[in-house]
N, C-alpha and C positions, 0 to 999 in steps of 0.2 A: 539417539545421535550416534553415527558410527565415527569409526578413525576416523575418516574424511574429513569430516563438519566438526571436528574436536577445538575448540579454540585449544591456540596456543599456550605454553605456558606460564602461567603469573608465577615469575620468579618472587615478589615481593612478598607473597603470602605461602610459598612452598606446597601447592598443589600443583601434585602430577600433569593433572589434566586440564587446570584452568577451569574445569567445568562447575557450575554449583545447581544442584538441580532445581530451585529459588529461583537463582538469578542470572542464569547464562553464563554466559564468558566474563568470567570476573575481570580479564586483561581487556576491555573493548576496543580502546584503544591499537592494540595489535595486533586484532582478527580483524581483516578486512573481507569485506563477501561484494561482488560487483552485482551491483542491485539494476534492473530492466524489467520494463513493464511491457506486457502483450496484449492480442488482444485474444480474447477467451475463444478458441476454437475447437473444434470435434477435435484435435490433436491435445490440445491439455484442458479440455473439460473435466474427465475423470480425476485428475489431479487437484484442478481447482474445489471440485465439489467433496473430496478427501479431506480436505483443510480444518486442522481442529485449533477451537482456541481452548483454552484451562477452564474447566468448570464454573467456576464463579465469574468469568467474564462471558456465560454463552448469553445472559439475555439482554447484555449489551450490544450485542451483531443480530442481524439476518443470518441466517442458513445462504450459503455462497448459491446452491441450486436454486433457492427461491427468485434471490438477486437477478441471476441470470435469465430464468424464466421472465421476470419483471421486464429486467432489459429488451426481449423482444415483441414484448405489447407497447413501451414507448422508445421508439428508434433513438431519441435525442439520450436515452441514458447509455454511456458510454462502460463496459464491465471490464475488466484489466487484471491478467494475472501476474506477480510481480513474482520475479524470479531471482533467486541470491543466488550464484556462481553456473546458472544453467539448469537450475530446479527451483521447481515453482512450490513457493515460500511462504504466498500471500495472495489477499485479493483485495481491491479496491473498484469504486465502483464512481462515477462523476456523469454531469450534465452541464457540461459548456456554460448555456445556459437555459436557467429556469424561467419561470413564467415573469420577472419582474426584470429577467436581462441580465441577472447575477451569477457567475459562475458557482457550481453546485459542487462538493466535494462528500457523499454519503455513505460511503460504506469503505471501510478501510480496516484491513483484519492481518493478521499477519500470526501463524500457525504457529500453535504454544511451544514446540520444539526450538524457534528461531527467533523466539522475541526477547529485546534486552539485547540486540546487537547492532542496532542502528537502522536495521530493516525497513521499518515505518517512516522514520526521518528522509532517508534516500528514496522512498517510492513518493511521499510528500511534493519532494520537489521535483522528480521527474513529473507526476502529474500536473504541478503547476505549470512546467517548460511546456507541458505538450497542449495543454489549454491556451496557454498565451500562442504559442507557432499554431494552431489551428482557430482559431476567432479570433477577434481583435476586440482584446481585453486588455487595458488600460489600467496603472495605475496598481496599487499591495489591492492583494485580498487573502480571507480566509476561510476556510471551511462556510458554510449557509452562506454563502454570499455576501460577507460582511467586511466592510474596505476600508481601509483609514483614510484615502483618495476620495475624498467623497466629489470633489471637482471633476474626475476623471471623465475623458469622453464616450461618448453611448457606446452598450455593444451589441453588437451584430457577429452572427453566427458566419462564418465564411464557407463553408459548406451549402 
């Protein structure tokens, strides 16, 4: 992490740097990063496919290169690189919807350098905004297409 990206400092517990190298920004609250989702291009491909998580979380993820390659054998999977302050942070990866009509939310990663500072939560709900404003999906849901709206009305992909 350079100066730049240093969280601020936790006056309550008297480190310099706010930083712990555990658990990120001990202050979260008062590091704010403006979280934006893209979509994965020849211009930050090599970034996205750089993105490391922590050892003992890698055989939780896909490899981001694989993702991506995936993404262009089925069009419907949508791949997004999520970027904190103008530098790409994370990746996530969604499918509107799957084969039963359910919005899909699968791959969601966010680069062991930046994690523990609300990264995952703000790209969460960007992607929800951007599935809702592109098909007409109705009603809470969550990750596997699982909705507490089970009334909700059909969905159709608007594309």
């Amino acid at each position: 992490m350079d100066a730049n990206e240093r969280c601020p400092t936790d006056s309550t517990n008297g480190d310099a740097g706010g930083v712990s190298p555990n658990r990120g920004c001990d202050s979260m609250e008062t590091f704010q990063m403006e979280v934006e989702l893209a979509k994965v291009t020849v211009e930050n491909f090599e970034e996205v496919i750089a993105l490391e998580v922590e050892e003992h979380q890698e055989d939780y993820v896909a490899d981001n290169v694989y993702s991506i390659a995936e993404s262009r054998f089925f069009p419907s999977y949508q791949p997004r690189a999520i970027y904190g302050n103008g530098k790409v942070v994370g990746f996530l990866m969604y499918q509107a919807l799957d084969d039963e009509g359910q919005p899909e939310i699968f791959r969601v990663m966010v680069d062991r350098r930046y994690q523990r500072k609300g990264i995952g939560r703000k790209a969460m709900a960007l992607v929800l905004d951007e599935i809702r404003s592109d098909c007409h999906v109705y009603g809470d849901f969550t990750g596997r297409g699982r909705r507490s709206d089970r009334q909700a009305a059909p969905r159709r992909c608007c594309r």
